[in-house]
LOTIKE-474698 format. One record per residue (C-alpha): residue number from 1; residue in three letters; z, y, x. Coordinates in nm, 4 decimals. Last residue first. Layout:
! residues N
<pt papa="NUM" gunu="ALA" up="Z" north="Y" east="X"/>
...
***
This chain:
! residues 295
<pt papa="295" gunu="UNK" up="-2.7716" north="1.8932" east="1.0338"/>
<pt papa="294" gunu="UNK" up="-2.7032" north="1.8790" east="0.6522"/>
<pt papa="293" gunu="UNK" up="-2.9507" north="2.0658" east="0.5635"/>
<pt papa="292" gunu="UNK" up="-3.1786" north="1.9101" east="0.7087"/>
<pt papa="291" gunu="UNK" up="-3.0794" north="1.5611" east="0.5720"/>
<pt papa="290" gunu="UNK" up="-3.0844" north="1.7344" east="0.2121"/>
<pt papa="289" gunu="UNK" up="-3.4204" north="1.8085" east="0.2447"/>
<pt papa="288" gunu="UNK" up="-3.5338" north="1.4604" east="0.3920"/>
<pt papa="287" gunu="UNK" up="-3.3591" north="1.2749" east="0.0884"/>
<pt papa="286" gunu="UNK" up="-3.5564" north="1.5321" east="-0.1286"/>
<pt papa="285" gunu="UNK" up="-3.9349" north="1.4069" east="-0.0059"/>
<pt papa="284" gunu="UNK" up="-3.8020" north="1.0435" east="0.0113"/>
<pt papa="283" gunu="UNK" up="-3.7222" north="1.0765" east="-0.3221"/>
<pt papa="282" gunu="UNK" up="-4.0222" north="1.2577" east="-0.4690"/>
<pt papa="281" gunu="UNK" up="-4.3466" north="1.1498" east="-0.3648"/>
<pt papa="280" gunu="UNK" up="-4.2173" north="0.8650" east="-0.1745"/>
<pt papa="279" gunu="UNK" up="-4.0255" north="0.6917" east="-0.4519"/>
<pt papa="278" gunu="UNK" up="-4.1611" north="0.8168" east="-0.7930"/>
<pt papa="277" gunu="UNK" up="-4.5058" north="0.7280" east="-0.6932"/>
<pt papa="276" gunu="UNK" up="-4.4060" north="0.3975" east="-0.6104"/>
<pt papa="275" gunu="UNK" up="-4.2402" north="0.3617" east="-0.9163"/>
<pt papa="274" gunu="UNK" up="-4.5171" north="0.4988" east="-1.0738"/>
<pt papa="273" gunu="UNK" up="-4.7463" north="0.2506" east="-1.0127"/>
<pt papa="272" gunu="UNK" up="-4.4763" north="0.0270" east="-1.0632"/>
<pt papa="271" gunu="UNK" up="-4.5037" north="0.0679" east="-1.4233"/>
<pt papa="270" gunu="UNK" up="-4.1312" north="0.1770" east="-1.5734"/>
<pt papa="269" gunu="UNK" up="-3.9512" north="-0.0660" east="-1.7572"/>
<pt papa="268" gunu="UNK" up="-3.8020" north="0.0429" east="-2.0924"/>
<pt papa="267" gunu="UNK" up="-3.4327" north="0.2094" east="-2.0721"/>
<pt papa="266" gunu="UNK" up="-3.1472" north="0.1213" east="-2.3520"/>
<pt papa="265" gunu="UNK" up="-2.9657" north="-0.2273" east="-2.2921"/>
<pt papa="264" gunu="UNK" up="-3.0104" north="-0.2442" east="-1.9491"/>
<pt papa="263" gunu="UNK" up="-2.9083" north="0.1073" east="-1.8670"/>
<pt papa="262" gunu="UNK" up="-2.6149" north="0.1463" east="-2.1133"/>
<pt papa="261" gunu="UNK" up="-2.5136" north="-0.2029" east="-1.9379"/>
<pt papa="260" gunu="UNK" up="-2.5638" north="-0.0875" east="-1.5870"/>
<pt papa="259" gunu="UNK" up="-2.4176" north="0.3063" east="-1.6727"/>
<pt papa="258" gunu="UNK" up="-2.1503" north="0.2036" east="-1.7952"/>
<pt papa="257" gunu="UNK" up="-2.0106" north="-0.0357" east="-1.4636"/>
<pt papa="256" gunu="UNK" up="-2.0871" north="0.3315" east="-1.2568"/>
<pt papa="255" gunu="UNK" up="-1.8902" north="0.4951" east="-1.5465"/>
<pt papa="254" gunu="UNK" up="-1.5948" north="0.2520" east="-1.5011"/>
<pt papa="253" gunu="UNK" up="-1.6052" north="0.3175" east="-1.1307"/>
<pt papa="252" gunu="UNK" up="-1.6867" north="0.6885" east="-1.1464"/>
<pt papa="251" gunu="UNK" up="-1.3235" north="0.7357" east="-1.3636"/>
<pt papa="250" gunu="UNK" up="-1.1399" north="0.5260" east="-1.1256"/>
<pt papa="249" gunu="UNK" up="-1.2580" north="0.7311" east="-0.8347"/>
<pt papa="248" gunu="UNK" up="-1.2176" north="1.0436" east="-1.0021"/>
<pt papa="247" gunu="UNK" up="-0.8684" north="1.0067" east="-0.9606"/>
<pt papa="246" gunu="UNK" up="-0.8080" north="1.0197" east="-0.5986"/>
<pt papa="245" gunu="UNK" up="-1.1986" north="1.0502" east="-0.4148"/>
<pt papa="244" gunu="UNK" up="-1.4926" north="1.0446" east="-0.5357"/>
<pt papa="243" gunu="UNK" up="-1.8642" north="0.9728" east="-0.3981"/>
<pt papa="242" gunu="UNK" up="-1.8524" north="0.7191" east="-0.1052"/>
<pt papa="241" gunu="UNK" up="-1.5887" north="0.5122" east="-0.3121"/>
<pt papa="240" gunu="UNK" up="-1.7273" north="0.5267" east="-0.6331"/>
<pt papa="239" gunu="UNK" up="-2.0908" north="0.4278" east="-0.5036"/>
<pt papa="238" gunu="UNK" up="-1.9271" north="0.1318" east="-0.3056"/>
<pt papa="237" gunu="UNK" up="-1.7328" north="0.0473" east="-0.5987"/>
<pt papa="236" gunu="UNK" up="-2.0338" north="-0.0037" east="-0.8596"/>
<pt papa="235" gunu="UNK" up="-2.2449" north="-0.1470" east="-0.5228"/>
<pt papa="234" gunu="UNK" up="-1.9480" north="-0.4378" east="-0.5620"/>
<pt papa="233" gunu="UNK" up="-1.9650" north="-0.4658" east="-0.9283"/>
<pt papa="232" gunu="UNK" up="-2.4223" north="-0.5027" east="-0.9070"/>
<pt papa="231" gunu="UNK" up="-2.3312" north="-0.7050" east="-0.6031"/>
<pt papa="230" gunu="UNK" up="-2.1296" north="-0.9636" east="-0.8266"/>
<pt papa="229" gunu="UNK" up="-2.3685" north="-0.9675" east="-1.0962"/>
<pt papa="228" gunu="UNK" up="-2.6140" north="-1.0762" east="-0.8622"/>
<pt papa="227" gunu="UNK" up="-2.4193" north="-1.3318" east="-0.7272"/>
<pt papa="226" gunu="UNK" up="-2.3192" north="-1.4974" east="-1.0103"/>
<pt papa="225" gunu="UNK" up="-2.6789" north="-1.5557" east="-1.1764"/>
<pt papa="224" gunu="UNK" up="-2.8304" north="-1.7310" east="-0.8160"/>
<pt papa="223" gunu="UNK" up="-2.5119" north="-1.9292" east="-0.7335"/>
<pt papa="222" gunu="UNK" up="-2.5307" north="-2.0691" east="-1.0938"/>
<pt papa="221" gunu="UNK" up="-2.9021" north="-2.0787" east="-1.0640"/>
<pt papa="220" gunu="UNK" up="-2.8350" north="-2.3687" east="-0.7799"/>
<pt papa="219" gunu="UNK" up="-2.5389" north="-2.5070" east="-0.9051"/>
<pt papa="218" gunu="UNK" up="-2.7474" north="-2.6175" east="-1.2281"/>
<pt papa="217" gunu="UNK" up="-3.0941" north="-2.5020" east="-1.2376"/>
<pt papa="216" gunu="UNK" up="-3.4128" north="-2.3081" east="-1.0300"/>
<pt papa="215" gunu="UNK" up="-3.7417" north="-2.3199" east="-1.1762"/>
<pt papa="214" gunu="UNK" up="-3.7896" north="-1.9815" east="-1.2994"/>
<pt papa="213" gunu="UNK" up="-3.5392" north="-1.8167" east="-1.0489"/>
<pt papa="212" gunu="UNK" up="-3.8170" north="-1.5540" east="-0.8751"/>
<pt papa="211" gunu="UNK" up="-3.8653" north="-1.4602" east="-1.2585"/>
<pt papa="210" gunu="UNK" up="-3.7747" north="-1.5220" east="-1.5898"/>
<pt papa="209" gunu="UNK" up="-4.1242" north="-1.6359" east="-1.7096"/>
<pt papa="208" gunu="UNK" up="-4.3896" north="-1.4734" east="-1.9642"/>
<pt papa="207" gunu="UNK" up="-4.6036" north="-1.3733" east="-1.6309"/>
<pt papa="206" gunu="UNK" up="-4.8196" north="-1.0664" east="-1.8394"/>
<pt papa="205" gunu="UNK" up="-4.4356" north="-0.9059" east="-1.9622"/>
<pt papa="204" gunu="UNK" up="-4.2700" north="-0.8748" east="-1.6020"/>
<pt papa="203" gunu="UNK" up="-4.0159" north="-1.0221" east="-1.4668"/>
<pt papa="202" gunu="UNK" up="-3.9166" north="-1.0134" east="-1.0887"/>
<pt papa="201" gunu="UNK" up="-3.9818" north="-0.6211" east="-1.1503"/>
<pt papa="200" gunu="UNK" up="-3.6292" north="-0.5525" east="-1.3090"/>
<pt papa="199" gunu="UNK" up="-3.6926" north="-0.1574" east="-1.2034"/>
<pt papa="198" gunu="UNK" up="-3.6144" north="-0.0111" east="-1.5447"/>
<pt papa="197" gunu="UNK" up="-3.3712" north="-0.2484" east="-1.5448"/>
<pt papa="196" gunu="UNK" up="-3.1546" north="-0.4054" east="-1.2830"/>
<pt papa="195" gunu="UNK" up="-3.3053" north="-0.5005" east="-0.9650"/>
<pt papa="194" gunu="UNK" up="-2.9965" north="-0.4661" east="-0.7866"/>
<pt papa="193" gunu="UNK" up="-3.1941" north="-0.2363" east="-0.5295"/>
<pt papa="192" gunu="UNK" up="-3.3358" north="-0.0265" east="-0.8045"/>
<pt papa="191" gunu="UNK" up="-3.0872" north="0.0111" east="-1.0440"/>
<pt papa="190" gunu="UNK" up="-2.8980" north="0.1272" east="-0.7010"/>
<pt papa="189" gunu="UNK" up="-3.1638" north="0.3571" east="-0.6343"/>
<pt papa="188" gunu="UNK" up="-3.1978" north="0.5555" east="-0.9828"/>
<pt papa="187" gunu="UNK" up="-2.7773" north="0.6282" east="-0.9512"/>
<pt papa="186" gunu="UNK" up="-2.8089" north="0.7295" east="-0.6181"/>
<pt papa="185" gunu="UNK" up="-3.0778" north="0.9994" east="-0.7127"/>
<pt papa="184" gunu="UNK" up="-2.7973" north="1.0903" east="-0.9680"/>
<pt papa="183" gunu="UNK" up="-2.5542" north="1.1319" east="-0.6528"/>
<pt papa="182" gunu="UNK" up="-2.7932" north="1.3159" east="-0.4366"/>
<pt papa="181" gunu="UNK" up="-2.8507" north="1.6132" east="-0.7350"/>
<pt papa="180" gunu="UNK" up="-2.4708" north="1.6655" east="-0.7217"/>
<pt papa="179" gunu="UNK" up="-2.4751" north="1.7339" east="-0.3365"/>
<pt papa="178" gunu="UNK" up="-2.1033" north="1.9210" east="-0.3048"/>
<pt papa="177" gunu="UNK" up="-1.9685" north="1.8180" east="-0.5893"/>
<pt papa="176" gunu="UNK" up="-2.0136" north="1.4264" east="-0.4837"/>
<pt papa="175" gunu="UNK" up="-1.9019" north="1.3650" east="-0.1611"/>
<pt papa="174" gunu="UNK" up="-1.6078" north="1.4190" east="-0.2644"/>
<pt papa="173" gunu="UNK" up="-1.2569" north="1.5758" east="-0.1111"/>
<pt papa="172" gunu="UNK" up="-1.0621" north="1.3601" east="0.1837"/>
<pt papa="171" gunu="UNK" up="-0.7736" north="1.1199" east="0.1879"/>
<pt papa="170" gunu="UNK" up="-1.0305" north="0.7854" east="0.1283"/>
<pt papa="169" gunu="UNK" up="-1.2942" north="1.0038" east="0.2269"/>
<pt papa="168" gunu="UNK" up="-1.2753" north="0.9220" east="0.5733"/>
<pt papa="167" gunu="UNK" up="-1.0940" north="0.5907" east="0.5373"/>
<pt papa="166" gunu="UNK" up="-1.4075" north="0.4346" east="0.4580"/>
<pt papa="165" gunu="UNK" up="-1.5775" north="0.4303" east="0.7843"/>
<pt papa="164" gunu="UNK" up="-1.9132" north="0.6274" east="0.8662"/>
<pt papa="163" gunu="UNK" up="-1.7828" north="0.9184" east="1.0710"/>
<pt papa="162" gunu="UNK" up="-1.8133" north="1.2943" east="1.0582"/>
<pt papa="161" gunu="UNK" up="-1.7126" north="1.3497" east="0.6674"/>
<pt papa="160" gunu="UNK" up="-2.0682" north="1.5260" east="0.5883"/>
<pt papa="159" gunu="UNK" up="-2.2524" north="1.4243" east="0.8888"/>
<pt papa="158" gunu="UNK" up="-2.1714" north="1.0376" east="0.8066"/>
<pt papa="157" gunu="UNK" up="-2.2216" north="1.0959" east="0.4185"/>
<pt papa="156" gunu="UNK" up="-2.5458" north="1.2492" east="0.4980"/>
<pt papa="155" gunu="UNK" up="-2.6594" north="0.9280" east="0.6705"/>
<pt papa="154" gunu="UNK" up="-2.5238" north="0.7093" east="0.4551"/>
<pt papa="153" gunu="UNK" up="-2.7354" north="0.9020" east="0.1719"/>
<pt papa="152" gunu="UNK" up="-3.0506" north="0.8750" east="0.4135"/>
<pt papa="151" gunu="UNK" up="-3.0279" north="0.5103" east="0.3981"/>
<pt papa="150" gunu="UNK" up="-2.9555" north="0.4503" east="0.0393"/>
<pt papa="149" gunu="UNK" up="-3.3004" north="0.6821" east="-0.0234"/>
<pt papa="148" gunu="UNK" up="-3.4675" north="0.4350" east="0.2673"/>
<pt papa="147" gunu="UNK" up="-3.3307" north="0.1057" east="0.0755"/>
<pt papa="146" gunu="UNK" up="-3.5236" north="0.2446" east="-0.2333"/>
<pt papa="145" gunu="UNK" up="-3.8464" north="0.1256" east="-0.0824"/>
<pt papa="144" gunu="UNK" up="-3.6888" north="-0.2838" east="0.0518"/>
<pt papa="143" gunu="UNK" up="-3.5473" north="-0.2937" east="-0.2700"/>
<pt papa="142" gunu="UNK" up="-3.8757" north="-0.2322" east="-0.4576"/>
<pt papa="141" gunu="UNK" up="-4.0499" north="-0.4821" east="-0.2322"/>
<pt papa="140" gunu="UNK" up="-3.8074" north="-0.7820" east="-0.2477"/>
<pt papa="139" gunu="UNK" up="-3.8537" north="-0.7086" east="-0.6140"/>
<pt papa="138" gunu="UNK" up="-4.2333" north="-0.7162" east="-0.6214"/>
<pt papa="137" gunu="UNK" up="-4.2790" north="-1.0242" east="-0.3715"/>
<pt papa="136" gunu="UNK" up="-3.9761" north="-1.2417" east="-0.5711"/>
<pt papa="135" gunu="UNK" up="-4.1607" north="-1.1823" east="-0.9032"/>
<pt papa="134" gunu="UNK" up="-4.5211" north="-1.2712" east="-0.7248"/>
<pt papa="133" gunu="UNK" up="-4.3752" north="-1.5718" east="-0.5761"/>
<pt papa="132" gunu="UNK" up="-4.1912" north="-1.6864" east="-0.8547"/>
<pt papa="131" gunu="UNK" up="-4.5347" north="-1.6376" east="-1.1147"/>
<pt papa="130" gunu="UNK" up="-4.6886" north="-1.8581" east="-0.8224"/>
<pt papa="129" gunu="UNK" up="-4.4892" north="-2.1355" east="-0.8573"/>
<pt papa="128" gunu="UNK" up="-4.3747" north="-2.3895" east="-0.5984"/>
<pt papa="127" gunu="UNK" up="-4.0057" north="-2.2594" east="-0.6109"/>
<pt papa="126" gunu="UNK" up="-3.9626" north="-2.1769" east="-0.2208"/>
<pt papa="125" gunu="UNK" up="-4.1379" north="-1.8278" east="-0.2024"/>
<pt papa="124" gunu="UNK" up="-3.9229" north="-1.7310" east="-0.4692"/>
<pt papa="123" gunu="UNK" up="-3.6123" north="-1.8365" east="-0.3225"/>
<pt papa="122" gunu="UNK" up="-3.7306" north="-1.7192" east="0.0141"/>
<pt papa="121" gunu="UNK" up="-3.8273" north="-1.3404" east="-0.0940"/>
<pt papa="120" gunu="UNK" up="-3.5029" north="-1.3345" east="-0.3009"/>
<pt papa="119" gunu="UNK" up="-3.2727" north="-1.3673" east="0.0312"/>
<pt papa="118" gunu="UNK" up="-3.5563" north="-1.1707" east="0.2546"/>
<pt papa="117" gunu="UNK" up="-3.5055" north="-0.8633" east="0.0258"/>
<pt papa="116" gunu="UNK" up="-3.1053" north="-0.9456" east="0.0264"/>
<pt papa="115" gunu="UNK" up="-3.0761" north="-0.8788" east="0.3953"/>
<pt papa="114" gunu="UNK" up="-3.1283" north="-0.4626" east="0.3734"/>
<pt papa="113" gunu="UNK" up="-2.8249" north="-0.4314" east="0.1672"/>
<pt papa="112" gunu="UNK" up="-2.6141" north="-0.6098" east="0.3929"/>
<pt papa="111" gunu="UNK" up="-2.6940" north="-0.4304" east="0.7171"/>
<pt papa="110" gunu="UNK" up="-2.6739" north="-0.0974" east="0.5009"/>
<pt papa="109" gunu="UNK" up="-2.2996" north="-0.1808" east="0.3862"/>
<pt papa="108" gunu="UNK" up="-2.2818" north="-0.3033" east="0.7810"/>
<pt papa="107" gunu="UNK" up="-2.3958" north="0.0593" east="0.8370"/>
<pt papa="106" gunu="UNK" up="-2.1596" north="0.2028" east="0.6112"/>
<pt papa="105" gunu="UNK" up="-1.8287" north="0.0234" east="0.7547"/>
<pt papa="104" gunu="UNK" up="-1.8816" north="0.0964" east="1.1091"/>
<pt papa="103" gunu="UNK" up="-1.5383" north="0.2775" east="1.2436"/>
<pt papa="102" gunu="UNK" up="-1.3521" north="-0.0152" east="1.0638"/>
<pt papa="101" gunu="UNK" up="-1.0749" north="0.0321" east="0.7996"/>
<pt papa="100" gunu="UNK" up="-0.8332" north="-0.2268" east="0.7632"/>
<pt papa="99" gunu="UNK" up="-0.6616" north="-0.0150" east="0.4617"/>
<pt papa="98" gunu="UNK" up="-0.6054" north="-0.3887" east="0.2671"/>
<pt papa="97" gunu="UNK" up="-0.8102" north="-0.2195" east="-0.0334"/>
<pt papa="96" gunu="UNK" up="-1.1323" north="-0.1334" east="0.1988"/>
<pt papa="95" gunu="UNK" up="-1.1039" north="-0.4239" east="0.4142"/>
<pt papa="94" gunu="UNK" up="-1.1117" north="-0.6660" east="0.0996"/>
<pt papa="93" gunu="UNK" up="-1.4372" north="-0.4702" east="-0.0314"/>
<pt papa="92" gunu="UNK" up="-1.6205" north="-0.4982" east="0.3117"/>
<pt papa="91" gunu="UNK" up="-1.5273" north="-0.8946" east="0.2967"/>
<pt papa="90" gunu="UNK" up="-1.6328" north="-0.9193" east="-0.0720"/>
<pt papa="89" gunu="UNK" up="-1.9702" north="-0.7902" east="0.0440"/>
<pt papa="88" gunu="UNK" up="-2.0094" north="-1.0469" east="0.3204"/>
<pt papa="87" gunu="UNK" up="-1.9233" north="-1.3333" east="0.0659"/>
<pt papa="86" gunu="UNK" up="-2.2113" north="-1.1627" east="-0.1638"/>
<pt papa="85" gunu="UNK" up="-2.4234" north="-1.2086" east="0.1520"/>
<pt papa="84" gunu="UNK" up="-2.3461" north="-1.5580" east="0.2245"/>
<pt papa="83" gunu="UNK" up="-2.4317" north="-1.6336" east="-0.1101"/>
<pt papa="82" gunu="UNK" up="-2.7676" north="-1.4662" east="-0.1108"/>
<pt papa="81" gunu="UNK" up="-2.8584" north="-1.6738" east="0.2532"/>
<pt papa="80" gunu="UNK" up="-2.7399" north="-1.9871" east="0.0563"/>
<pt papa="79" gunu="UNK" up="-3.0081" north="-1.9113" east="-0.2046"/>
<pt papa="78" gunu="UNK" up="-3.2712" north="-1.8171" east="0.0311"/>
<pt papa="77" gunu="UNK" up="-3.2338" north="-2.1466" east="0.2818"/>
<pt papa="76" gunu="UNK" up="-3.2288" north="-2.3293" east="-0.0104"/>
<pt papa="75" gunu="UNK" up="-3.5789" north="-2.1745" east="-0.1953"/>
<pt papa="74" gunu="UNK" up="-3.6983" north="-2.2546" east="0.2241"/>
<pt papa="73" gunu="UNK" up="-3.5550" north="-2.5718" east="0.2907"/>
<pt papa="72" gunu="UNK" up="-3.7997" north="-2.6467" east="-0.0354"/>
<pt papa="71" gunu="UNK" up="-4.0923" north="-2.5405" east="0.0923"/>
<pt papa="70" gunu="UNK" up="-4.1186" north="-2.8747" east="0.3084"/>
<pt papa="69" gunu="UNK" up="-4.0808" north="-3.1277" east="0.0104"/>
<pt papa="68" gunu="UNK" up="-3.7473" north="-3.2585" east="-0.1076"/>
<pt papa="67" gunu="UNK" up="-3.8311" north="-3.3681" east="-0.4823"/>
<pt papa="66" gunu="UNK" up="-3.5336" north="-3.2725" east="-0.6531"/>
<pt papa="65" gunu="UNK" up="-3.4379" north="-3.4420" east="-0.9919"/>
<pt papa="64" gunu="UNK" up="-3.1956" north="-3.1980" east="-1.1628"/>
<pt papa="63" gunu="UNK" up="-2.8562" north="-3.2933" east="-1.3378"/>
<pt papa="62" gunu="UNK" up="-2.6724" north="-3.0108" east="-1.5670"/>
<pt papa="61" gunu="UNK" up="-2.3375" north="-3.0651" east="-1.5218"/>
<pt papa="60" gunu="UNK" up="-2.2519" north="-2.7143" east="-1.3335"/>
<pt papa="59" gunu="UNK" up="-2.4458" north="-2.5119" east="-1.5634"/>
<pt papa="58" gunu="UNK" up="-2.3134" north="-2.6135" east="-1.8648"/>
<pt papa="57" gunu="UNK" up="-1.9533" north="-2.5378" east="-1.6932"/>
<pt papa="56" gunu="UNK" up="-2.0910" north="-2.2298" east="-1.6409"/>
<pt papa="55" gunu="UNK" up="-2.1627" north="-2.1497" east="-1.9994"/>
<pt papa="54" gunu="UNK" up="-1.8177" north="-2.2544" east="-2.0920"/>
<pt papa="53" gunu="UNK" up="-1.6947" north="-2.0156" east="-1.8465"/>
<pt papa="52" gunu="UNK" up="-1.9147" north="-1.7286" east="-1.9611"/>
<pt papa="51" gunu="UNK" up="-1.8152" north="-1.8238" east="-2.3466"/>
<pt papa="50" gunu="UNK" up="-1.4416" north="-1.7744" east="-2.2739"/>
<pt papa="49" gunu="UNK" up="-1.3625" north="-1.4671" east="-2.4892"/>
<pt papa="48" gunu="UNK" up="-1.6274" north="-1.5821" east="-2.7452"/>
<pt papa="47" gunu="UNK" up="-1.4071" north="-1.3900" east="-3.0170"/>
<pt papa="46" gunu="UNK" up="-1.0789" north="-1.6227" east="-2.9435"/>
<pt papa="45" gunu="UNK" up="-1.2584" north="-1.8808" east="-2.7706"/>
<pt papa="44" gunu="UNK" up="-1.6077" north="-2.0191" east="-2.7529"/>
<pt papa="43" gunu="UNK" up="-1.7800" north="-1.9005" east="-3.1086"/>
<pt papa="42" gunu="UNK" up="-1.8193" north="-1.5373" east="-3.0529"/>
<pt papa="41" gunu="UNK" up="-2.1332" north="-1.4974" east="-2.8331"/>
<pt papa="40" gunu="UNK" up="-2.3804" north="-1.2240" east="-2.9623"/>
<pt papa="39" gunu="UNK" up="-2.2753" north="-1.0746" east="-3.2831"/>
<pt papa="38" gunu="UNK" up="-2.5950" north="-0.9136" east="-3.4200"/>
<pt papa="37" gunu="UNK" up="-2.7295" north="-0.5486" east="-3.4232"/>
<pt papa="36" gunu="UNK" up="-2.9626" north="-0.4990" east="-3.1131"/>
<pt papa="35" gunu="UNK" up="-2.7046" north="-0.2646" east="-2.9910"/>
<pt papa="34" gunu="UNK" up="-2.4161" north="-0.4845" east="-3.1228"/>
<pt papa="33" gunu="UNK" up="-2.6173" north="-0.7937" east="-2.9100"/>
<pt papa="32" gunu="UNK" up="-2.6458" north="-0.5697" east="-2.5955"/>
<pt papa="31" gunu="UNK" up="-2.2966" north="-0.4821" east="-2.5688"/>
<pt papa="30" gunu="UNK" up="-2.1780" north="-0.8212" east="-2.6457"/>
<pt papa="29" gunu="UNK" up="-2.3984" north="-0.9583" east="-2.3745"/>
<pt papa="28" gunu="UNK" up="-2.2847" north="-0.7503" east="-2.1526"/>
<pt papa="27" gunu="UNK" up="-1.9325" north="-0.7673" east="-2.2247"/>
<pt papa="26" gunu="UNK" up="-2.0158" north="-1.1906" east="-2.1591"/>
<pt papa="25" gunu="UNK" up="-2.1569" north="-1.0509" east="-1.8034"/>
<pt papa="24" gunu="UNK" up="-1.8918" north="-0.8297" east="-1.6813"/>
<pt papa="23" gunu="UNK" up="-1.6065" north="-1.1205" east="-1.8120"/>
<pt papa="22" gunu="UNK" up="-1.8165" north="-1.4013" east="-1.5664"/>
<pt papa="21" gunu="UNK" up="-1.8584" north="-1.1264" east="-1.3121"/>
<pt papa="20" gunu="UNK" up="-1.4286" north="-1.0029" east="-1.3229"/>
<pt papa="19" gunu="UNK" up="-1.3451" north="-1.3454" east="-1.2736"/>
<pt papa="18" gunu="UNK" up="-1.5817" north="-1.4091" east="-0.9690"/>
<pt papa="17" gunu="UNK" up="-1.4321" north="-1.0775" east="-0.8292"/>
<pt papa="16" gunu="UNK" up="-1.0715" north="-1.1818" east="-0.8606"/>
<pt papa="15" gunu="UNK" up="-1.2075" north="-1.5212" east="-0.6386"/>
<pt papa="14" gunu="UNK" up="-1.4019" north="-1.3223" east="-0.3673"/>
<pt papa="13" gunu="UNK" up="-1.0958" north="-1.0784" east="-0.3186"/>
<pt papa="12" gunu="UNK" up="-0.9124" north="-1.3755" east="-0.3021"/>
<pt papa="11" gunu="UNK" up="-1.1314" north="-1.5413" east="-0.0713"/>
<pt papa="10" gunu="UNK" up="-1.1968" north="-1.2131" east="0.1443"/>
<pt papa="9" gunu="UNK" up="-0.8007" north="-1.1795" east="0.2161"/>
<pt papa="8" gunu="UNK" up="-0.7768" north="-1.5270" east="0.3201"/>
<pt papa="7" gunu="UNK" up="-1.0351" north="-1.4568" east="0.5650"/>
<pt papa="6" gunu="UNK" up="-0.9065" north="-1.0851" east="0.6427"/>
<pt papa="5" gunu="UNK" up="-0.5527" north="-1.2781" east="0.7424"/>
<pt papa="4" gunu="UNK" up="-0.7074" north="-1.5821" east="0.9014"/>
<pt papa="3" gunu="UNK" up="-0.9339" north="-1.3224" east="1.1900"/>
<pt papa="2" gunu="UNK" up="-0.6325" north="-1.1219" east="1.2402"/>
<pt papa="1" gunu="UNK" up="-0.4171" north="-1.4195" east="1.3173"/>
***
């Protein structure tokens, strides 16, 4: 009975979350349109309120020859592997507001976070294109270096409130006034890991393509576009909820949500030279600081 209830509870937690994506992504695209001074989408509904569904209804009928040759198990295998892993994401978020905590809840956060490198690497790997390939390679790598700065923030958080579930900050103070300077290091890591920009290295200006999904279509980029915008909202409430407590909470998750469009529409991409740099020159170098001071 356990096992139904925290099903049911995942597919409407899965379902509110879908609805919240396609209205996250048609406010970005308003956001960046006034920025860049036009409109953006206004002709689908009252002020293009329902462009994002009309858009996926596009998507849906949209009719794709495939020819089934041996890489291509492996672009499914990554695509279904992505969806299972949003899934898994909504089930963390449905324990957290039904108050079925678990002792474990960071490290299968962690678990999660550390699958979606192999999730991209596959669907590029799969596309028969070498632009795809190099995309998926650079952003499977990028998440796979920022996933140690996540790491070490669990960790902290564990010594800090003595366990790794939810419910001990839940009714405790935040994480976040007493190491400030580990929350904005946060901030750089999760543009990181949702490959957001400045670290959006699946596309990059000498391949003039979209990425590890060049050649994808239909249900296929559907699954591909959705999901990412529903990690990018679930890490949003993660980071709120291992940072703030009580009020602040709601106040870090609408500034978390800010800070993706404010970031997309504003920051240039950085070279991954110095991304690289950036990450074990400095990050891992602080991350280690704060872990000894912790102990």
């Amino acid at each position: 009975m356990f096992i139904i209830s925290s099903l049911f509870n995942t597919l409407i937690c899965f379902v509110l979350v879908m609805v919240f994506v396609a209205f996250f992504i048609l406010s970005e695209r308003k956001v960046l349109s006034y920025i860049q001074l036009r409109k953006g989408p206004n002709k689908v509904g009252l002020a293009g309120l329902f462009q994002s569904f009309a858009d996926l209804i596009k998507l849906l009928i949209k009719v794709k020859i495939n020819v089934q040759q041996y890489r291509s198990l492996l672009a499914l295998f990554g695509t279904y592997l992505l969806v299972v892993l949003s899934v898994s994401y909504c089930l963390l978020y449905a324990s957290f507001f039904s108050g079925s905590f678990g002792n474990l809840d960071l490290p299968w956060f962690l678990i999660i976070t550390s699958l979606t490198g192999y999730s991209l690497l596959g669907v590029g790997w799969g596309s028969y294109n070498k632009y795809s390939l190099f995309g998926a390679l650079r952003s499977s790598f990028g998440s796979v270096s920022f996933e140690a700065c996540l790491m070490c923030v669990l960790i902290i958080f564990g010594l800090f409130f003595s366990g790794y579930s939810f419910q001990w900050n839940s009714g405790s103070g935040s994480l976040f006034f007493c190491v400030i300077p580990l929350y904005f290091m946060w901030l750089v890591a999760i543009l990181c890991e949702t490959n957001r920009t400045p670290f959006d290295y699946a596309e990059s200006e000498s391949d003039l393509v979209s990425g590890f999904n060049t050649e994808y279509c239909n249900v296929y980029f559907t699954c591909l576009f959705a999901c990412e915008y529903l990690i990018i909202f679930i890490i949003c409430w993660f980071s709120s909820s291992i940072f703030f407590s009580g009020f602040w909470w709601w106040v870090s998750l609408v500034f978390n949500i800010i800070y993706f469009l404010w970031a997309r529409a504003t920051l240039p991409r950085v070279r991954y030279d110095y991304f690289v740099s950036f990450m074990w020159e400095a990050c891992i170098c602080l991350m280690t600081v704060y872990l000894l001071l912790a102990l």
